[in-house]
C-alpha positions, 0 to 999 in steps of 0.5 A: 636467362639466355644465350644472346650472342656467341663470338668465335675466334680462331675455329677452323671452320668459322675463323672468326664470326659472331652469332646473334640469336635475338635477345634485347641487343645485338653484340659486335666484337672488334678485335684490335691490337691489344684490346677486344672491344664488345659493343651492343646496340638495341635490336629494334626488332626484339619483342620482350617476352615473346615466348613466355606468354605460351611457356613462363620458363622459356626465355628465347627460340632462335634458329640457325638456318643454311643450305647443307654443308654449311656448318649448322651442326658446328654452330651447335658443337661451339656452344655445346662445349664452349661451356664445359672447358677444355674438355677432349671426346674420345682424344678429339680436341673439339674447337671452343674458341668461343666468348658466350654472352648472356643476358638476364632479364629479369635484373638486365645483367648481362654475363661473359662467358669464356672458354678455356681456350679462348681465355688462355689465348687472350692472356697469353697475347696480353688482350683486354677485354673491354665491354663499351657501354655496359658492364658485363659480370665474367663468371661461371654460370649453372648453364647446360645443353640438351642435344639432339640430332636424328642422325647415327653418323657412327662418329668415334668421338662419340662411340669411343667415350663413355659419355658426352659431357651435357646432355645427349640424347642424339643419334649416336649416343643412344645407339651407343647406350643401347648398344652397351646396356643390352650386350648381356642378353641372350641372342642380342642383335645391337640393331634389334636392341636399338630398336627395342630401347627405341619403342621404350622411350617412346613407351614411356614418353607416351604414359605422360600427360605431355603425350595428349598434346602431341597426338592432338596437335599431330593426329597420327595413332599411339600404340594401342596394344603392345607386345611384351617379350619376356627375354633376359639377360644370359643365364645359367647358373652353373660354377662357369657363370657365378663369380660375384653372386653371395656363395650362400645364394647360388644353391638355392638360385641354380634349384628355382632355375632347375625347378623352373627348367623342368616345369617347362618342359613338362608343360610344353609337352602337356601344351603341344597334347591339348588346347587348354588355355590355362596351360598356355597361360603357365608356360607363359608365365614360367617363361616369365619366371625364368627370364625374370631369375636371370635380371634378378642375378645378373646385377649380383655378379656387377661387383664383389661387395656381397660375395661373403655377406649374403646369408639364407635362414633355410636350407637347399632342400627346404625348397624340394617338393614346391613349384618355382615360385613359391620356392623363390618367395621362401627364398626371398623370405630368407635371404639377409645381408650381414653388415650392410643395414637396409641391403636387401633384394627388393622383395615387396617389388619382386612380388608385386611384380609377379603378383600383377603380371600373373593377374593380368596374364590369367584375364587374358583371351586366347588371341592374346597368347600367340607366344610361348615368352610374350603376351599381347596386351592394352596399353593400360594393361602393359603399362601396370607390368611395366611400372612394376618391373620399373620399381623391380630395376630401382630395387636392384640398383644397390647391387647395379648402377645400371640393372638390366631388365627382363621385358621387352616392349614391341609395338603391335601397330607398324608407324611410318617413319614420319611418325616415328621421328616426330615420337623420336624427338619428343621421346628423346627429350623425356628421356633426358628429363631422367638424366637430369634427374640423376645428375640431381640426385647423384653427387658422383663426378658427373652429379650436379650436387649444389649446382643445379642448372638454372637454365637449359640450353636445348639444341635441335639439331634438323629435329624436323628431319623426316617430318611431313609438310603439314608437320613441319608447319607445326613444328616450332609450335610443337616444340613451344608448346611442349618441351618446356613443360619438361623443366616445369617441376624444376621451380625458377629453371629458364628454358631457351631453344636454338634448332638447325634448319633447312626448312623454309615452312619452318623458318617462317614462324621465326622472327627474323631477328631470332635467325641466324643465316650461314652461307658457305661460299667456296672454301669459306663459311660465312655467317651473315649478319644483319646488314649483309646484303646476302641476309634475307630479309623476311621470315616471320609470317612469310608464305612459303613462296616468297620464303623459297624465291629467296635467293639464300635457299634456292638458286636458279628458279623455283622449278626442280632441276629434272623438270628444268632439264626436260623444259630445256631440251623442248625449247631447244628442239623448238628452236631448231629448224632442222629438226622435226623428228619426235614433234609427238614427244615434245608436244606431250611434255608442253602439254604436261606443263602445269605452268600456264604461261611457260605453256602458253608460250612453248604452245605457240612456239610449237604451232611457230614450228610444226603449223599444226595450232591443234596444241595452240588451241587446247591450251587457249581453251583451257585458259578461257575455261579457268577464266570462265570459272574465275568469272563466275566465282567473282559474280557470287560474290556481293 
């Protein structure tokens, strides 16, 4: 399955204009009075199965390419919500005037896609739609988007809905979800918390076998230690912060919490005395427990549903005279819900997530306990705390759809920005496989139930923004390579790549075919078809020069526009007569030419104005000492 053509009518930036993204035909759409006519012919230049021999569930990569300001991220808002009817963001009505056409290969059907809207438009105005040549099936297809973008543009669609309706992993929706899912804990700065959510898929993304392939093909370094920070949600369990919490818990909450309280203090003190290294451990793991008992009560205070069911075997004062954590464990040991069957605090996780951090806390050198609430550790050794505290989170969310954790995860090792957008990309994709996932499993408004997806459409909008050059080399590859693999367990599901781009190293590794070229001329944005005599003409295998001497990525030469400036303003010295003043100024910007023959030329205006050859001849001799060089080269050779 995959997108081949898009026909938008009445867009406010496009009006109207068709897309082709290479599949085994190219679509026109002619509208004439009554009727739309959709004719195909073949694309002489499609390859079958061109990207499947490297991933079997990808069926396409196209790419949309224009100068800035040219409506890429638009091209990708139309197929975005051209398939989820005529849905509004935040109250903003977004333009889905679209006619979306799929092709199958494997039984070569061929699907029409029609957005509410546009379908709406062509009956009330009485339009048949007529396929010439081919039949086209017109239904609902199991088609969804996965979108990313590495901007935060803040826009209020986005920051005023709960959600977009696929799958977002851009900019702003995480910035939005990391924003709302962390505002409860203590000393919450939304930047910070960005951040930190940031460094967690990039975590996570990194435990996956997907990760080694990246780091070869990039080179650059993971985390190989790791700062976990112990810092919950707000916490104190007086009669101001229980409202939800079952009544027969909080006593025996608000005793661990004083139990804990008071252990703390008692080995700070005893810490700040001496230099033993088992007390710096216990107050780490106090800090632990404490931080841990407010992720713990938090997802109780969510909802109401257990306030009068929750029940304890023991009483309050059972627990005096024992330590934090053997009085939480009785406490856990204790505890019942009356009613639900099967509703219980998760125990056996809690346990072992204690169990196995205070093992690895123990083992820990002294270098590793800068901290009073956090701990310094190997990758493996963080990612055994972090799976635990994961099946903590999974446990709770009977009690929470959305149960806020404990530990924080900082990175020991500063990554340039470079290497972060390249994690950024990847991680974002990762994450979205758990969105999915969820939809999988959840039969709520926003579940997929029986109508999985059989094919993702993955839009990248600059997902290269950021990237080194010898990056952005790799760049299709990588993302050929890697994020089909994502989909792999998801047995019949196709794949299909669309990616915005500026970028010429990356265009060529793209068939010509399979791009999409926009252009805005004036006030209009124009989308080139083949045939156009704007169209470029070459990208697949074309080096980087013969890419940027095209006139469609950069206008008026190849040499940055300062350069230009300065080159200028010599030549017009040099063509002044009745001026001879900074002849020196002038003659160092001629020498500084790194073109030979811009420089060879200006040289000999030089000696033309001044009668001084000095510059002349320096120039000549460098010439015949590259061509010695070349000379002796070509004389090794056989």
């Amino acid at each position: 399955m995959q997108l081949t053509a898009i026909w938008v009518n009445g867009h406010y930036l496009f009006h109207t204009a068709t897309f082709n993204f290479g599949g085994r035909y190219l679509y026109e759409f002619h509208l004439n009075g009554d009727t739309l006519a959709v004719e195909r012919t073949e694309n002489s230049n499609h390859i079958p199965d061109f990207f499947s021999d490297t991933s079997p569930n990808l069926s396409l990569v196209s790419a949309i390419v224009g100068q800035n300001g040219s409506g890429k991220t638009s091209a990708l808002t139309i197929i975005r919500n051209a398939l989820y009817g005529d849905h509004a963001w935040g109250g903003y009505v977004l333009y889905n005037f679209a006619l979306l056409i799929f092709e199958n290969n494997a039984d070569e059907e061929v699907y029409a896609v029609f957005s509410i809207p546009i379908y709406e438009r062509l009956k009330k105005n009485s339009i048949e739609t007529q396929f010439v040549g081919f039949s086209a099936k017109q239904e609902e297809l199991n088609v969804e988007t996965v979108y990313y973008s590495p901007f935060i543009e803040a826009k209020e669609f986005y920051l005023n809905t709960s959600a977009a309706p696929d799958i977002d992993v851009s900019g702003d929706m995480m910035l939005r979800l990391d924003i709302d899912r962390n505002s409860s804990k203590d000393d919450s700065d939304p930047v910070l918390e960005h951040s930190r959510q940031n460094i967690e898929r990039q975590f996570d993304f990194m435990q996956s076998p997907l990760a080694k392939k990246l780091q070869e093909d990039y080179g650059f370094p993971f985390y190989d230690t790791v700062k976990l920070k112990f810092r919950g949600p707000k916490f104190y369990p007086d009669s101001s912060f229980f409202n939800n919490t079952p009544d027969d818990f909080r006593p025996f909450i608000k005793k661990i919490y004083e139990t804990w309280r008071d252990e703390i203090h008692t080995t700070s003190t005893q810490v700040r005395r001496d230099t033993d290294i088992n007390e710096d451990k216990k107050l780490i793991k106090l800090w632990f427990l404490r931080t841990f008992l407010s992720s713990l009560c938090r997802p109780l205070e969510d909802s109401n549903t257990y306030l009068d069911e929750g029940k304890v075997r023991i009483k309050p004062e059972d627990l005096d005279n024992l330590t934090g954590e053997n009085a939480l464990f009785k406490f856990l040991d204790s505890h019942y819900f009356i009613k639900f069957k099967g509703v219980s605090l998760p125990t056996e996780a809690i346990k072992r997530l204690i169990s196995n951090s205070f093992r690895i806390i123990d083992a820990l050198p002294k270098r590793s306990l800068r901290d009073t609430n956090a701990v310094h550790l190997d990758f493996d050794s963080a990612r055994k705390i972090l799976d635990a505290h994961k099946d903590f989170l999974n446990g709770m969310k009977k009690f929470s759809d959305d149960p806020v954790g404990f530990i924080d995860i900082e990175p020991d090792i500063e990554l340039s920005s470079g290497e972060k957008a390249v994690l950024d990309l990847f991680s974002r994709f990762n994450y979205s496989i758990r969105e999915i996932q969820r939809r999988k499993d959840d039969d709520d408004i926003k579940g997929y139930g029986s109508n999985f997806p059989n094919h993702f459409i993955l839009l990248l909008d600059e997902g290269d923004m950021g990237f080194h050059p010898v990056w952005k080399k790799k760049y299709v590859k990588t993302i050929v390579d890697v994020l089909p693999k994502f989909f792999e367990q998801y047995e019949g599901v196709t794949v299909q790549i669309i990616f915005t781009t500026h970028d010429p190293l990356t265009l060529s590794d793209m068939l010509n075919c399979n791009v999409v070229y926009m252009k805005k001329e004036g006030e209009n944005y124009v989308v080139l078809e083949t045939g156009n005599d704007s169209h470029p003409k070459q990208s697949f295998g074309a080096n980087i020069s013969t890419l940027l001497s095209d006139s469609f990525f950069v206008e008026d030469g190849l040499v940055g526009d300062f350069a230009v400036q300065k080159i200028d303003k010599t030549i017009q010295w040099l063509r002044d007569e009745n001026d001879s003043v900074d002849a020196d100024y002038h003659q160092r910007v001629i020498e500084n030419i790194d073109e030979p023959l811009i420089r060879k030329k200006l040289s000999e205006m030089f000696a033309e104005k001044t009668g001084q050859s000095l510059l002349e001849l320096r120039v000549i001799e460098e010439q015949i000492r590259m061509l010695e060089e070349r000379k002796k080269e070509l004389q090794k050779k056989p």
